[in-house]
C-alpha positions in Angstrom: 46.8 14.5 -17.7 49.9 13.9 -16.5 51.5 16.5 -17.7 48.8 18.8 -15.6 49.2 17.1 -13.0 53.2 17.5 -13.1 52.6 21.4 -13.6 50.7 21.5 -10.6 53.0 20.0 -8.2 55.8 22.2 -9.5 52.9 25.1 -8.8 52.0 24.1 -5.4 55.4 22.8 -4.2 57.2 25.9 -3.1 54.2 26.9 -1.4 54.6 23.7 0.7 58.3 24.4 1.4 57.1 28.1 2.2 54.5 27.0 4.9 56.8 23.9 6.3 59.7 26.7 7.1 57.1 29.1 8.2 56.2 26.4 10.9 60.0 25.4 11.2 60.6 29.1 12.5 57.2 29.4 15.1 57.6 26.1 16.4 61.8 27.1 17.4 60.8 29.6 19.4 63.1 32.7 17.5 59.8 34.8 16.8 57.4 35.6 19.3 54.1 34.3 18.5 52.4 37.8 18.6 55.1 39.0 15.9 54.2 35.5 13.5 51.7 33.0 14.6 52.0 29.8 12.9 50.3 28.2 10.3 47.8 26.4 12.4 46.7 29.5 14.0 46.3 32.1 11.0 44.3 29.0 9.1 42.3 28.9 12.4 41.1 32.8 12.1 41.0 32.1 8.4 38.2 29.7 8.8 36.6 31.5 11.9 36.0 34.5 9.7 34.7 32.5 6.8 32.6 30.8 9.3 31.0 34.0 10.6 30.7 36.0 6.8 33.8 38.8 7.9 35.9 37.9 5.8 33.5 36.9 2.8 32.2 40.4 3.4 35.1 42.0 2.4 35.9 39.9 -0.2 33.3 41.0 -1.9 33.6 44.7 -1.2 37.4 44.6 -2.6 35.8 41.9 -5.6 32.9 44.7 -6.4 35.5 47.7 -6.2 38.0 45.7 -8.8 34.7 45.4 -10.9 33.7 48.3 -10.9 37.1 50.0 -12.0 37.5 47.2 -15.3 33.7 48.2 -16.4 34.2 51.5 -16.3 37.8 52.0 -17.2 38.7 49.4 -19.1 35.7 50.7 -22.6 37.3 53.9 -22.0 41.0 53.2 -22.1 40.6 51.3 -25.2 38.3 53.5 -27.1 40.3 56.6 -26.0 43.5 54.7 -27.3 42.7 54.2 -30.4 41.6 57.0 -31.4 44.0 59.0 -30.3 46.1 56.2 -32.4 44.4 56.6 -35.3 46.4 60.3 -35.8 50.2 59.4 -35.9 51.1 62.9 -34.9 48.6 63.3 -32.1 49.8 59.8 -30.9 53.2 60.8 -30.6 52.3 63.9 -28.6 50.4 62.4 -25.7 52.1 59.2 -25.6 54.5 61.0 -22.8 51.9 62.5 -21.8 50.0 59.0 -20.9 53.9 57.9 -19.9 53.6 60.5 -17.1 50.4 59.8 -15.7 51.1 56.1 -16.0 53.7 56.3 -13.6 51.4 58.3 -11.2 48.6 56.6 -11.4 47.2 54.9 -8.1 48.5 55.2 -4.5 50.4 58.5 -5.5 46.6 59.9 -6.5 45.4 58.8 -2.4 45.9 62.2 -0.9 44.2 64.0 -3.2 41.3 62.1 -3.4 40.8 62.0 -0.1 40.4 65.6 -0.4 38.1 65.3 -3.0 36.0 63.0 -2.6 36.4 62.3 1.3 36.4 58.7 2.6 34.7 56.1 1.0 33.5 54.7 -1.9 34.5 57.6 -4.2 38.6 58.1 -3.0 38.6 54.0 -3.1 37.0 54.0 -6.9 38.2 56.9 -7.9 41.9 55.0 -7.5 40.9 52.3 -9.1 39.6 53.8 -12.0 42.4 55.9 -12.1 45.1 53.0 -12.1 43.3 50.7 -14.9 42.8 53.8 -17.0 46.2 54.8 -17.8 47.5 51.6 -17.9 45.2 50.2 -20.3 45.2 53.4 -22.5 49.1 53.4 -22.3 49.6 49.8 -24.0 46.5 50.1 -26.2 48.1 53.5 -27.5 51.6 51.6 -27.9 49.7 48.4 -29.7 48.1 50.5 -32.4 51.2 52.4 -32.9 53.0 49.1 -33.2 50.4 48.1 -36.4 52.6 48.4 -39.5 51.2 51.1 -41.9 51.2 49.0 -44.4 48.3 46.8 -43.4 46.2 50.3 -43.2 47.8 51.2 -47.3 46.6 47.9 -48.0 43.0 47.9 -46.7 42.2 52.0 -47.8 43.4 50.5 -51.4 40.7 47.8 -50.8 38.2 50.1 -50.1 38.0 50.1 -46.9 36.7 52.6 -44.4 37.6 54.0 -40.7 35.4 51.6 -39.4 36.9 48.8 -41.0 40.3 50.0 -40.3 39.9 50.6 -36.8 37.3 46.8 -36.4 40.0 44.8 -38.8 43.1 46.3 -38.5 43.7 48.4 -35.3 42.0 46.9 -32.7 43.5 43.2 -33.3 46.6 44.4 -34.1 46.9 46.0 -30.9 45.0 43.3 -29.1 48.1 41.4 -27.7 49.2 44.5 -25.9 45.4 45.4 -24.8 45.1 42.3 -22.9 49.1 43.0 -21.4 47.6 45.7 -20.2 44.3 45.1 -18.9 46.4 41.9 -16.7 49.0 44.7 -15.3 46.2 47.0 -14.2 44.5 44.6 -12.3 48.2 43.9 -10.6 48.5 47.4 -10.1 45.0 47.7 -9.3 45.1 45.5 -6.5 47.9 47.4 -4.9 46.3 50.2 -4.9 42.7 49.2 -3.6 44.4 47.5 -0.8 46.3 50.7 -0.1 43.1 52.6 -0.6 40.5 50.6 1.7 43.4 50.9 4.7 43.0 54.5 5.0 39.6 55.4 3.4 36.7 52.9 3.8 35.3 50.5 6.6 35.2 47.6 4.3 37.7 45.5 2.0 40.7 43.4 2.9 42.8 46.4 3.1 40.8 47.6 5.7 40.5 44.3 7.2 44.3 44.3 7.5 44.9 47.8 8.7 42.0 46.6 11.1 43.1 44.4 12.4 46.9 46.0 13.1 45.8 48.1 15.4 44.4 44.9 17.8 48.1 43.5 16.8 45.9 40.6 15.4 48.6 39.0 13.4 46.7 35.9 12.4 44.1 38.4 11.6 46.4 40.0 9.3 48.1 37.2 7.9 45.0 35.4 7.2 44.0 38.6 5.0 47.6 38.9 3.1 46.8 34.9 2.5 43.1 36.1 1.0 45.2 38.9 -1.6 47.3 36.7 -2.9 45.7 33.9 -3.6 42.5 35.9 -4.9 45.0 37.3 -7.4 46.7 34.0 -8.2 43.9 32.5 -8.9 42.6 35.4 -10.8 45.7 35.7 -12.9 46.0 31.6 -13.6 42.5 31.1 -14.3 41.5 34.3 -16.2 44.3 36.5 -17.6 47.1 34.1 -18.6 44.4 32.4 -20.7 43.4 35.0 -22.2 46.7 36.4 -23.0 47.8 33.5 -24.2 44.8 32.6 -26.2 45.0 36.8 -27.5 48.6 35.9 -28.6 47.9 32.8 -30.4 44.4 34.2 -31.9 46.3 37.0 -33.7 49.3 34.9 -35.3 52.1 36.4 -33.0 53.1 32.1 -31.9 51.5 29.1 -33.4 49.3 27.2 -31.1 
């Protein structure tokens, strides 16, 4: 207990000394107010949004986009990954392959899909999909190349088939870097949603931000960046560095 209790006061302190100086520099009169409100005032729209469902309206727009692209992408990326995996030779043909589309997946994608698929719901998922894809199929493809052969000699000497080799080899082998990837996409993924839902949809926090900048609502938009980040810090404490770390400890890689 008390060691919890120590980690989250180390957690939650610089976000006090963060908000303290953010008041600090309102209340000395160096920023205009329209430029950075202070504390008391973005809280204020905060809650007034919460009050009247806004902002729980596009939480759940952004929430359900984010969803949408794990279900989808996430089965895909991992099933596409190892199999590719499974050939050595094919593996080490479209691993730049996946490299290259890796490093354009996302915001870079925008333009075109806009011209695709118009605004709305298809450019928005069709980013998201596309950024959780590569980057999940990327590390799963790395993780089952990273298995040592041997452990597939050893179970085909055993008897054992694709299906076992792929169940009780692969797949946990590469499960570590799975789950490494599956947290970076939805890092990535968030990005890029917010990115998306500023230029094509009339829902989300992105668009709730972009919104809001043309009012010059800067408690409006403040209140929002607030929303992201702690969405996705809560998300990543709660969730994925659990699960990571209970991935890592589950296949032998550091004693628990």
């Amino acid at each position: 207990m008390r060691r919890r209790l120590g980690s989250l006061v180390r957690g939650v302190a610089p976000f006090v000394v963060l908000v303290a100086a953010w008041a600090a520099l309102t209340r000395s009169g160096l920023v205009a107010e329209i430029f950075l409100p202070p504390p008391e005032a973005v809280a204020r729209t905060g809650w007034e949004m919460a009050r009247d469902g806004s902002l729980w309206t596009n939480i759940v727009a952004s929430l359900g986009r984010v969803l949408v692209g794990l279900v989808v992408s996430v089965p895909l990326a991992i099933g596409f990954g190892v199999l590719v995996g499974l050939s050595r030779r094919l593996a080490t043909v479209l691993e730049p392959v996946a490299s290259f589309f890796n490093a354009l997946s996302g915001i870079a994608w925008l333009p075109l899909a806009m011209t695709w698929f118009g605004l709305g719901w298809g450019s928005v998922t069709f980013i998201m999909l596309n950024t959780v894809f590569f980057l999940v199929f990327f590390n799963t493809l790395v993780g089952v190349r990273t298995v040592p052969r041997v452990f597939e000699h050893a179970l085909r000497t055993l008897g054992g088939s694709r299906r076992h080799l792929i169940v009780q080899v692969l797949i946990p082998g590469a499960m570590p870097s799975i789950v490494a990837g599956i947290r970076m996409s939805i890092g990535f993924g968030w990005r890029a949603l917010i990115a998306a839902e500023m230029i094509a949809t009339s829902t989300g926090l992105g668009f709730l931000i972009f919104n809001a900048q043309n009012f010059h609502q800067t408690d409006t938009i403040l209140a929002g960046i607030i929303t992201i980040g702690v969405l996705w810090l809560a998300t990543d404490r709660l969730l994925l560095q659990p699960l990571e770390r209970w991935t890592v400890e589950r296949w032998g890689l550091v004693s628990s």
